[in-house]
C-alpha positions as CSV (number, residue, x, y, z in Angstrom):
1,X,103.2,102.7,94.1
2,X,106.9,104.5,94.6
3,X,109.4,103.8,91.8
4,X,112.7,102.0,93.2
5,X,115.8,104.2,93.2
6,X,119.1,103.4,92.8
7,X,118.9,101.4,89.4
8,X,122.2,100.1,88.7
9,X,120.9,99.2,85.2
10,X,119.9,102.9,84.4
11,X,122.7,104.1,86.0
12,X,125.1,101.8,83.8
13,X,123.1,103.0,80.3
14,X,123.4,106.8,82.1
15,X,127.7,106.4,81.6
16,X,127.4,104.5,78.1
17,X,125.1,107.3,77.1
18,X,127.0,110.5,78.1
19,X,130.3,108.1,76.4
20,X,128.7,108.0,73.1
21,X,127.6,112.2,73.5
22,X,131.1,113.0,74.4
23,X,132.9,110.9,71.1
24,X,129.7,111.8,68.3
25,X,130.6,115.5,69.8
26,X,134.2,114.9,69.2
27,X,133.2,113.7,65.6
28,X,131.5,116.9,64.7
29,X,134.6,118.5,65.5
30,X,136.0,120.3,62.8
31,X,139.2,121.3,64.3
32,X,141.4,118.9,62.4
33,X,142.3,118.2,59.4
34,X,140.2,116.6,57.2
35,X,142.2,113.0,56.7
36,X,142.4,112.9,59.8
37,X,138.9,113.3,60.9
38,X,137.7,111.4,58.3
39,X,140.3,107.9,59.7
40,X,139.0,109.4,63.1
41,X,135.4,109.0,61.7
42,X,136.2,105.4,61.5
43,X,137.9,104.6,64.3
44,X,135.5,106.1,67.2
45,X,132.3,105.3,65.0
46,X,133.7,101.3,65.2
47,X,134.1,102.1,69.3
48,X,130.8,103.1,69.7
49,X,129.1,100.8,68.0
50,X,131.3,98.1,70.1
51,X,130.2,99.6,73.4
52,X,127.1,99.8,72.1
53,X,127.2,96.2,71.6
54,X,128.6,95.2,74.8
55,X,126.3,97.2,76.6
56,X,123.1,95.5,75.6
57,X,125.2,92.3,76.6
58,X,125.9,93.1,79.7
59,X,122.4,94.9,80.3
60,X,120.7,91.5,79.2
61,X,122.9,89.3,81.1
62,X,122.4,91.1,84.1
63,X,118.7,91.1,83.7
64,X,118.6,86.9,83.5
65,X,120.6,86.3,86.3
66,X,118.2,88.5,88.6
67,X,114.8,87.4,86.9
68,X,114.8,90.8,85.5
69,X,111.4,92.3,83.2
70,X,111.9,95.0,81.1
71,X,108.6,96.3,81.7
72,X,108.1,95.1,85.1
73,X,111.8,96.9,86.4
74,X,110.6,100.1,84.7
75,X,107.8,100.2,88.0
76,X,109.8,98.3,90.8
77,X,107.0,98.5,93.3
78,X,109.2,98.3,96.9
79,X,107.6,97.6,99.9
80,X,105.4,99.8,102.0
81,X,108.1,100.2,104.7
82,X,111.1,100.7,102.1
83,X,108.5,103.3,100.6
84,X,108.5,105.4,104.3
85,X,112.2,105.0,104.3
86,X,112.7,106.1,101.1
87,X,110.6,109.0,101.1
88,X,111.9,109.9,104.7
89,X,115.3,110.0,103.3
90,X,114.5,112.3,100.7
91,X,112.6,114.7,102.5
92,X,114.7,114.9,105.1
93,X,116.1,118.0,105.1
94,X,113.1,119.4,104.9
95,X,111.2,118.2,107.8
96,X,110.7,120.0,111.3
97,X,111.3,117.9,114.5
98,X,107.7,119.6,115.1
99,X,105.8,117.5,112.6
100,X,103.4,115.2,113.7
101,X,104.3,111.4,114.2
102,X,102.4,109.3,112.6
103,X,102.3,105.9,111.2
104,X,101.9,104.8,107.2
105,X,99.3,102.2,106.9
106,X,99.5,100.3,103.9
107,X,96.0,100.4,102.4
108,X,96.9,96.8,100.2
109,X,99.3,94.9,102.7
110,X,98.4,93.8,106.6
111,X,99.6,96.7,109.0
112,X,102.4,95.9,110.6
113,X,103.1,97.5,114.0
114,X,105.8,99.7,114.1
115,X,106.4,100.2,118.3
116,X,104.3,103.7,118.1
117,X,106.1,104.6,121.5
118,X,109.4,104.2,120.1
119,X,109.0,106.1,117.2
120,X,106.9,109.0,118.5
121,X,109.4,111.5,118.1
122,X,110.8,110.2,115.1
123,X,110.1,113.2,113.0
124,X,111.2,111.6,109.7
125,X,107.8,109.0,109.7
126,X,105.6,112.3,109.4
127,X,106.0,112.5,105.5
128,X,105.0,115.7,104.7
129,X,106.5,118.5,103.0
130,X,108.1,121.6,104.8
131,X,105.8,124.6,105.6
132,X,105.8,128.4,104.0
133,X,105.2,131.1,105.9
134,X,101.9,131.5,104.8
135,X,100.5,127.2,105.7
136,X,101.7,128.5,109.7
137,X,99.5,131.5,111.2
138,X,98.6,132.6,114.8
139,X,96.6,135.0,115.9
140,X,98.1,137.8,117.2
141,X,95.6,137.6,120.7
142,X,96.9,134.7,121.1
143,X,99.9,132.5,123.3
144,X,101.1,130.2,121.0
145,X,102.9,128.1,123.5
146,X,99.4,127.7,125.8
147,X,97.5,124.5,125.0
148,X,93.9,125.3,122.8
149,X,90.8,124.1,124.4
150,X,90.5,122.7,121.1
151,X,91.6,121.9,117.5
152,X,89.5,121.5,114.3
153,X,91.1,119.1,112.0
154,X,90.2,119.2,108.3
155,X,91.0,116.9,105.7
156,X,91.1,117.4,102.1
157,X,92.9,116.4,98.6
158,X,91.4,118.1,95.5
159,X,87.9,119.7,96.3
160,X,88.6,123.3,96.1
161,X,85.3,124.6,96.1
162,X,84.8,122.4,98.7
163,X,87.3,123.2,100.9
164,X,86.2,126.9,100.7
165,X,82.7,126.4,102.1
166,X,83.7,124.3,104.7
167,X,87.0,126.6,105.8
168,X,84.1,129.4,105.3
169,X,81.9,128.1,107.8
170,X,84.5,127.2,110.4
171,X,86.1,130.6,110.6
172,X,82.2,132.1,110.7
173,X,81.3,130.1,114.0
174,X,81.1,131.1,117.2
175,X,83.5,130.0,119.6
176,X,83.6,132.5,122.4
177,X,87.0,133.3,124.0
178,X,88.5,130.2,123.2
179,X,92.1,129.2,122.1
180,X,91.2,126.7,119.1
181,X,93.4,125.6,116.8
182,X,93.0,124.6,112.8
183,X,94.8,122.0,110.9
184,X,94.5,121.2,107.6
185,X,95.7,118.2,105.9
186,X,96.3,117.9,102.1
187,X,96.3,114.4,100.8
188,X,97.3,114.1,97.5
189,X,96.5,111.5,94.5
190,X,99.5,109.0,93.6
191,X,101.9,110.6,91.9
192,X,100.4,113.6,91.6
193,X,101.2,117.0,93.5
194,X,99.5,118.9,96.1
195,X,96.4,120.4,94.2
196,X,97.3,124.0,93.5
197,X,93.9,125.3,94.6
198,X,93.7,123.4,97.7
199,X,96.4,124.8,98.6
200,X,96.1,128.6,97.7
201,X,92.2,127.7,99.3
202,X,94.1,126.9,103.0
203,X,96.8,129.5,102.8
204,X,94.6,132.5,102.0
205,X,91.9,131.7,105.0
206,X,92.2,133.9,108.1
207,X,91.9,132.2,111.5
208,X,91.5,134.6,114.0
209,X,91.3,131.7,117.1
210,X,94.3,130.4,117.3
211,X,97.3,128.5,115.3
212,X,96.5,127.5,111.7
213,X,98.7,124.8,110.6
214,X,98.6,123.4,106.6
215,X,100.0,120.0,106.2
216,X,100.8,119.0,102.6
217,X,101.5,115.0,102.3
218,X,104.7,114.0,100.6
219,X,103.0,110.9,99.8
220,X,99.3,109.8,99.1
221,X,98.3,108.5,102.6
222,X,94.4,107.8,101.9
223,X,91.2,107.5,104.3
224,X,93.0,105.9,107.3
225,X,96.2,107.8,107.2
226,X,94.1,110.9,107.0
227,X,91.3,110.0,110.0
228,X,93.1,108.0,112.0
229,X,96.4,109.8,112.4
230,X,96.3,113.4,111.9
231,X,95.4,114.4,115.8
232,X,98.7,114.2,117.4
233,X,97.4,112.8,120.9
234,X,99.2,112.3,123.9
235,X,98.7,111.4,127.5
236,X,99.1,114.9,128.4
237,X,96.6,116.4,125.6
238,X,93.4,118.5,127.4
239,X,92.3,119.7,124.2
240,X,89.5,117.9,122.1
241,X,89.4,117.7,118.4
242,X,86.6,117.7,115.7
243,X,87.5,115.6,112.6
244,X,86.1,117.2,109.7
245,X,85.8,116.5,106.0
246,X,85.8,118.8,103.1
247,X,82.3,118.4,101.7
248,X,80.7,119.4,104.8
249,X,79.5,122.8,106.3
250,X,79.2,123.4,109.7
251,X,76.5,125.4,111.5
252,X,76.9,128.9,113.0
253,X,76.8,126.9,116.7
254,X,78.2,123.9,116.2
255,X,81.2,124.5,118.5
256,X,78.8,125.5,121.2
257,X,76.6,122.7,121.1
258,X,79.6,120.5,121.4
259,X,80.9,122.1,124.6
260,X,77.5,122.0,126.0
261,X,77.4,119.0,125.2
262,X,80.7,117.8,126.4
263,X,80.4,119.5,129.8
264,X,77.1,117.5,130.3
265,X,78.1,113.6,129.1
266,X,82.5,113.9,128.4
267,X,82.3,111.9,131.9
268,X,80.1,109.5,131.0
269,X,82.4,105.9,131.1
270,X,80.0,105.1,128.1
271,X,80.6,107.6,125.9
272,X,83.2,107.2,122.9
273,X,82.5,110.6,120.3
274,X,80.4,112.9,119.5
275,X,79.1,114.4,116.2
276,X,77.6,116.7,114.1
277,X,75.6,114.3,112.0
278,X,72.2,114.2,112.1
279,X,71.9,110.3,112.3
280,X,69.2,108.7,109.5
281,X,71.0,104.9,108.9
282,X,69.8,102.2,111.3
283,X,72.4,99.7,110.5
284,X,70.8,96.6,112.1
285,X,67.3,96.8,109.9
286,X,68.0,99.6,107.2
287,X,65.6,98.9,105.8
288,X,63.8,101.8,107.5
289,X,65.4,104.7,108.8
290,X,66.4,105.6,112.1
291,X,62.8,107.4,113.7
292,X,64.0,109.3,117.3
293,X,60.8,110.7,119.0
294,X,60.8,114.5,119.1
295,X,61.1,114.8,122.8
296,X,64.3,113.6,122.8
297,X,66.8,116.6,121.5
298,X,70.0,114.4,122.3
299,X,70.5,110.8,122.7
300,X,73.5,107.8,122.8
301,X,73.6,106.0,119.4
302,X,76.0,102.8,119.0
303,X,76.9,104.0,115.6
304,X,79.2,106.9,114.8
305,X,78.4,110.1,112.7
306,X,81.5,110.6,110.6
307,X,80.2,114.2,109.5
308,X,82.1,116.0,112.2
309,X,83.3,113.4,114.4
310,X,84.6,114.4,117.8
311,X,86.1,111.2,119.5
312,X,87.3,111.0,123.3
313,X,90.6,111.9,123.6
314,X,91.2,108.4,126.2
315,X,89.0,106.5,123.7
316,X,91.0,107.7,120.6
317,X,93.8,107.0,122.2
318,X,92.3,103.2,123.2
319,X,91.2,102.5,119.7
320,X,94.2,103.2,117.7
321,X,96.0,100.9,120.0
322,X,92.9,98.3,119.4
323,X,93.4,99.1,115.8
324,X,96.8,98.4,115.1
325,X,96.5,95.4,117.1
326,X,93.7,94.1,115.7
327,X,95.0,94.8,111.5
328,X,98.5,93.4,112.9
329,X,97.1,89.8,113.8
330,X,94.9,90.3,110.2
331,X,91.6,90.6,111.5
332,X,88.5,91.8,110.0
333,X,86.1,94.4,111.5
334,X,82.9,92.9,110.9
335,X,79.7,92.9,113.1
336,X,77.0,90.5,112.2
337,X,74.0,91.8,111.2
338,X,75.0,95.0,110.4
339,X,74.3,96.7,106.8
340,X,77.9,98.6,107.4
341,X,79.9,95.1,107.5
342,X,78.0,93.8,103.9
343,X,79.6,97.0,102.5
344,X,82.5,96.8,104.0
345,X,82.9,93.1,102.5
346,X,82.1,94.7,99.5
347,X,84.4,97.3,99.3
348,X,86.7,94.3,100.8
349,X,86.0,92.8,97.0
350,X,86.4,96.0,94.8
351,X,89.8,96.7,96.9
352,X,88.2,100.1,98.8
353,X,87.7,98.5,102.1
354,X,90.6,100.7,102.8
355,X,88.0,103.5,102.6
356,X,86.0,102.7,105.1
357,X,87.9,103.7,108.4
358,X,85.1,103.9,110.2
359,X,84.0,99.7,109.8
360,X,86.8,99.6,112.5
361,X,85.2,102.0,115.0
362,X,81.8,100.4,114.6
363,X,83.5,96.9,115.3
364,X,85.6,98.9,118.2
365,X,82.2,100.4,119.8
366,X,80.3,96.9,119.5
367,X,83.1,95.5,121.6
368,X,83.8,98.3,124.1
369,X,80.2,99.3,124.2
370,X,80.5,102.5,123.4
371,X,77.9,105.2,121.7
372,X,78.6,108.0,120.1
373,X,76.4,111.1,121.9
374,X,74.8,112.8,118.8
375,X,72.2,115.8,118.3
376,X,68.3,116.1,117.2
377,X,68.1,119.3,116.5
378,X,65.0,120.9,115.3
379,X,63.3,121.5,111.8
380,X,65.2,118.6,110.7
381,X,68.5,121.0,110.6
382,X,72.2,119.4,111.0
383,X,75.1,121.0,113.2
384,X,77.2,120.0,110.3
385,X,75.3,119.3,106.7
386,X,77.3,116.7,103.7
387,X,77.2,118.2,100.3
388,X,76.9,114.5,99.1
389,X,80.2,115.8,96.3
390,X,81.7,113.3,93.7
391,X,83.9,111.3,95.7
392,X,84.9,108.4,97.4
393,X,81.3,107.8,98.5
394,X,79.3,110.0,96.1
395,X,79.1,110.7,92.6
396,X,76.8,113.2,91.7
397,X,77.2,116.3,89.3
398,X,74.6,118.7,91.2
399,X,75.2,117.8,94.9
400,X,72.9,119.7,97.4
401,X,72.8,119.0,101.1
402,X,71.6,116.6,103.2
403,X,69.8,118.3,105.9
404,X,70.0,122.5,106.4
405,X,72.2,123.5,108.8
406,X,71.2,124.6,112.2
407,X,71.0,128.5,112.5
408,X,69.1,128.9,116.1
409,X,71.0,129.9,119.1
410,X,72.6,128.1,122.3
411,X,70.0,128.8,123.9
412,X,68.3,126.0,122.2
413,X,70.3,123.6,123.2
414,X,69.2,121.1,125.6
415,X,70.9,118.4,127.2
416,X,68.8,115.9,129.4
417,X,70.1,114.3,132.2
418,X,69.3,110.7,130.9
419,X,69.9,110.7,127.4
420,X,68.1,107.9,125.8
421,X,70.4,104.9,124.7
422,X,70.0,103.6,120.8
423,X,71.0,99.9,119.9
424,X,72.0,99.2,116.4
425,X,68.5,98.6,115.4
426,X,67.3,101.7,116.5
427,X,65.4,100.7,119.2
428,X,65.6,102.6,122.8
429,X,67.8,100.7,125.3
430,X,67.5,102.5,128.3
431,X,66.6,105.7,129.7
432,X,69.1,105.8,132.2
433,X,71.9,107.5,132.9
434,X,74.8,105.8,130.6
435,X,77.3,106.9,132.7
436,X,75.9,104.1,135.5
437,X,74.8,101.7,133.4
């Protein structure tokens, strides 16, 4: 909620207040004479208390004739747009025309399209606060104005200690000799400022493989603000991005199993994302969970993996269009049969569906028929493992993680050339090759 500004009721009791200072200052005065001041007593002390008078008057009055609360005006909730506007105008001078565009999505009111094209450069709907010194890095081996083969995007409020193992991994990966960029973006709770430790947490990490960029929100933005647009996408973008949260910890070889894997299936016209996550939930039957033979070290799942998700850039770019059209005309993402849609209803009850961005990319997939190509690595290890923290989907006071990350080498890695296909209930599709089926 932002607090309306401009209150022509506070600003009126603002002048009546600073009147009466001025005159009870003027009758502690003891610079005349003492018959005087006491007839002076009299005179002002009968003003004030007139004003005083005529001010709650006038402060009721006014209140009436505009169906005014007391208690209600004190909040003035104004509209999500007004909100951007507001905030915009504030932070104005402080924004850089190299911030990226993005659009606010009300996480209580239907999304309302805002002509993305139009207001791509429009560096004032970016809402985030100006940038030290120390929140933009580069490497010193590398051209800042050459294009990264890729950027890892991190998104984080108030974990701290998260944060730290996560940014610890990343900057302990391999990644060869390429150009890779890191953003960070700091959410921040409503009303509350950028955690203090987040903050020193992103400032004081070393990235040695590219740019480092720290975002701080102005504004709380939530789960879809923060996943849906933080990678600053165009037609022209060649790099790919990895969407990572903060409770996660990324193995050693993560980056390289996703360019092996990229250079082997990116072409495929069925292929959406990629992931880290070392998939358990069968959402269609969950009763039991997902059971992927051995033999089969990669394969094409309809669902996503949201722990380290790696979307298409062409897709990404497709499904935020599909999105906002979809919210716009108030539709729901729900896929019958699917355990993800009974708890996104549920959320839908409790007022978190907002929380579940990724309902949307399941609806998105079921439609487009994509599948997200995702690893089965060996020894039950993860190329990215979820430290199941107190959060929005966990609440536990010892978390530990889910699966051990992956410590072999790339030489492990194998990609088939006809990755298995996975429906929603687990079951095998096709052994084909997805990119001709």
């Amino acid at each position: 909620m932002v607090l309306a500004v401009g209150n022509p009721h506070r600003a009126l009791r603002n002048r009546l207040g600073n009147l009466s200072v001025s005159m009870l200052n003027l009758l502690a005065s003891d610079s005349k004479p003492r018959h005087v001041h006491s007839a002076l007593n009299v005179l002002i002390s009968r003003v004030v208390v007139g004003l005083f008078s005529a001010s709650l008057f006038l402060f009721f009055l006014s209140g009436l004739r505009s169906g005014y609360s007391p208690s209600a005006h004190r909040l003035a909730p104004i509209t999500r747009g007004d909100a951007d506007s507001a905030i915009a105008q504030q932070l104005k001078s402080d924004l850089s025309a190299e911030d990226y565009p993005l659009h606010m999505v009300s996480e209580s009111q239907p999304f309302k399209m805002s002509g993305s094209a139009a207001n791509a450069g429009d560096s004032q709907s970016s809402l985030v606060e100006a940038r030290s010194d120390r929140e933009v890095t580069v490497a010193p081996n590398i051209d800042s104005d050459e294009e990264p083969v890729a950027r890892m995007i991190v998104i984080t409020m108030d974990r701290e200690e998260s944060l730290v193992r996560l940014l610890d991994s990343l900057v302990k990966a391999n990644y060869g000799e390429d150009h890779v960029d890191l953003d960070i973006w700091i959410d921040r709770a409503n009303d509350k400022p950028i955690h203090e430790g987040v903050l020193h947490a992103c400032q004081k990490v070393i990235w040695k493989q590219g740019t480092k960029t720290v975002h701080k929100r102005a504004a709380n933005a939530g789960l879809y603000q923060q996943w849906i647009y933080t990678w600053n996408i165009t037609s022209e973008t060649t790099e790919f991005a990895v969407i990572l949260e903060d409770d996660l910890e990324v193995s050693p070889a993560f980056y390289q199993w996703l360019r092996v894997a990229r250079a082997a299936y990116a072409q495929d016209s069925d292929v959406g994302a990629f992931t880290l996550q070392r998939s358990t939930l069968r959402p269609r039957g969950a009763s039991r969970p997902l059971d992927i033979p051995a033999e089969h070290p990669v394969f094409k799942y309809r669902l996503l993996g949201t722990w380290g998700f790696a979307p298409q850039r062409d897709t990404w770019v497709e499904f935020r269009k599909w999105f906002e059209e979809k919210r716009a005309r108030g539709e729901k993402p729900y896929v019958d049969g699917l355990i993800t849609t009974q708890w996104y209803k549920s959320q839908e009850k409790d007022g978190f569906a907002p929380n579940m961005w990724s309902q949307w990319w399941i609806k998105f997939a079921d439609e487009k028929g994509y599948f997200t190509v995702t690893g089965h690595l060996p020894d039950g290890t993860s190329l990215a493992s979820n430290w199941r923290e107190s959060g929005l989907h966990y609440s536990k006071n010892k978390p530990s993680a889910d699966f051990p990350v992956f410590r072999g080498g790339d030489d492990e890695f194998i990609m088939p050339d006809n990755p298995i296909l996975v429906d929603w209930d687990g079951q095998i599709i096709s052994a084909k090759d997805s990119g001709s089926s």
